[in-house]
N, C-alpha and C positions, 0 to 999 in steps of 0.2 A: 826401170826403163829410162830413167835420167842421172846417169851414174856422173853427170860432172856440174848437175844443177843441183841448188840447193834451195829446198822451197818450204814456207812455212804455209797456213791455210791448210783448207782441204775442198776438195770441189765435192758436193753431194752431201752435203751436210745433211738434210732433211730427206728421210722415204718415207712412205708411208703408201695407201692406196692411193689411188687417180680417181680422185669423183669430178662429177659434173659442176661448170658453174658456167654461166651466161656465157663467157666467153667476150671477146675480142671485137669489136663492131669496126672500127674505124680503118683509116689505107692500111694493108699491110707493107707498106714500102716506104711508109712517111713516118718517121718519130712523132709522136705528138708534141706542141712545140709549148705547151701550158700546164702540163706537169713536172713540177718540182722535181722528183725524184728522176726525171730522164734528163735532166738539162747537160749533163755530162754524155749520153748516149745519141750515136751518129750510125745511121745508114744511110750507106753511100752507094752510088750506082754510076756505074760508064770509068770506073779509075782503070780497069784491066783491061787489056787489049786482049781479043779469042787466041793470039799466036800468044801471048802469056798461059792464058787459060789452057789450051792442046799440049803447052808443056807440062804443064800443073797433070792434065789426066793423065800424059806418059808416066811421071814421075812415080804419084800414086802406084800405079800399077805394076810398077820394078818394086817399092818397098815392102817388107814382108808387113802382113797381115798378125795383130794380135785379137785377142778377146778384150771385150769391154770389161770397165771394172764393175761393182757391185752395184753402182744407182742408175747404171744406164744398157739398153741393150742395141749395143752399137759394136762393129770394129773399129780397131785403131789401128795406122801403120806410123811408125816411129819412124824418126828422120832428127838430123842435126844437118844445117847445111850453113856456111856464113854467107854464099854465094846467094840460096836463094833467100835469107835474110835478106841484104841489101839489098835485092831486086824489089823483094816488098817491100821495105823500106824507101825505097825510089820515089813509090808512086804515093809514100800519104807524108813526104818530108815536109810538103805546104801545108799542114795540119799543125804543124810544131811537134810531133814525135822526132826522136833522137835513135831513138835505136829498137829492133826487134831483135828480140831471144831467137838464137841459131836451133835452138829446138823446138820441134812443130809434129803435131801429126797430124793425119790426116783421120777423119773423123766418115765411116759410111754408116747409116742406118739405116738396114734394110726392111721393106713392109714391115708395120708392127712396132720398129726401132721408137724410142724415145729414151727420154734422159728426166730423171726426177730434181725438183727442186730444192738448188743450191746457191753456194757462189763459191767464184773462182778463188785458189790461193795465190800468192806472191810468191813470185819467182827471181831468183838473186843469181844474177847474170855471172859467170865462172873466169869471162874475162873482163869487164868494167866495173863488177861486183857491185853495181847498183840495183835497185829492186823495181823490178816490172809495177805496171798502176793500172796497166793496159789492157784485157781480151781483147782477140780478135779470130773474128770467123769471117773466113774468103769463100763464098760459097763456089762450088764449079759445078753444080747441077739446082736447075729451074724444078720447085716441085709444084705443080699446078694447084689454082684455087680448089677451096673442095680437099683438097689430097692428104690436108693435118700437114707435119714438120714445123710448124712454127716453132720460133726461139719465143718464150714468153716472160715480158719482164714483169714481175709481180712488187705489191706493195710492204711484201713483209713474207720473210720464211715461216713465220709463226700460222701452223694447221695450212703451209704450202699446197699440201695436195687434197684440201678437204672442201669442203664446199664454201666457205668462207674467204676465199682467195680472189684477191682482186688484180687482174690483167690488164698495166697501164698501157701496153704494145705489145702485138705478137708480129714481129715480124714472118713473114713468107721467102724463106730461102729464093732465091735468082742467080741464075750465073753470071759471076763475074763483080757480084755486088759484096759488098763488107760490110760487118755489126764491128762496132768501137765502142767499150763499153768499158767503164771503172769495174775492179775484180770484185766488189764488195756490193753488186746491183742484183740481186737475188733474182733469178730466171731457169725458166726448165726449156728440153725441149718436147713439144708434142706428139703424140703418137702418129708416127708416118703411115701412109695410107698403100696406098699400090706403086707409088714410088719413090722411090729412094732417093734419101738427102745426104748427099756428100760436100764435104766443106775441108775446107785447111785451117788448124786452131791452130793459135800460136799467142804470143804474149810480149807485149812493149811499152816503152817510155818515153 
């Protein structure tokens, strides 16, 4: 599906089953600002304007539809575009990013959907052939409290999905809002509930 990127990494590193642990207590919309392992980790809310956002869901929806891959039960809709690179890129340049990767997909997980814990690989841009540092999920649908979909940052892949697994942040999907995250920050995401979390992944530097 990315015949002019070239990417080492692998996302889903770890499956295994989904068991129960305490789970996630504090804002889900605030980083916690006293753990070491998130100090590079940023959500961000109010950067997209809704006429950004109503273009984002036309978009989506002209792009063909794939299957998820093996650790996650989501669709994908593939996309390259330089145009709406730069247009993201617009709104996080006062961040000191440089550049987003022109390839993006758009990520739907419908009731049920989740994603087993990983991390992101590196991706080596085709035309400044410099290597992505960056995830990034633009989310364009709010999944209510209660509903599951959190992205969850954990403290270690090691027994990811076993009872042992400790949850520094889950954030709660919002529209319009962004998770900014180094590729190498181990995170799943949570079983969605009745409705559906859509978001645009993409990857920069």
């Amino acid at each position: 599906n990315w015949p002019h990127t070239q990417m080492s990494g692998n996302e889903g590193e770890i499956e295994g089953d989904e068991d129960d642990d305490e789970g996630y207590t504090g804002d889900p919309l605030v980083v916690p600002g006293n753990v070491p392992e998130l100090k590079d980790v940023r959500y961000l809310h109010g950067l997209f304007p809704e006429s950004f956002l109503r273009e984002l869901d036309d978009l989506r929806l002209e792009t063909p539809t794939f299957s998820g891959s093996h650790n996650m039960y989501a669709d994908r809709r593939f996309l390259r575009s330089d145009d709406l690179a730069g247009r993201v890129l617009a709104y996080l340049r006062h961040l000191g990013f440089q550049h987003v990767l022109s390839d993006m997909r758009f990520i739907e997980y419908p009731p049920g959907g989740h994603i087993l814990a990983h991390v992101d690989g590196v991706r080596v841009d085709d035309v400044t052939f410099l290597p992505s540092t960056t995830s990034m999920l633009l989310f364009t649908e709010t999944v209510p409290e209660g509903e599951g979909g959190e992205t969850e940052f954990l403290d270690t892949l090691e027994d990811a999905e076993g009872p042992s697994a400790k949850v520094l942040f889950a954030a709660r999907p919002k529209r319009g809002s962004i998770l900014l995250f180094p590729h190498a920050v181990p995170h799943r995401g949570q079983c969605v509930g009745t409705w559906a979390k859509i978001l645009l992944r993409g990857d920069l530097y």
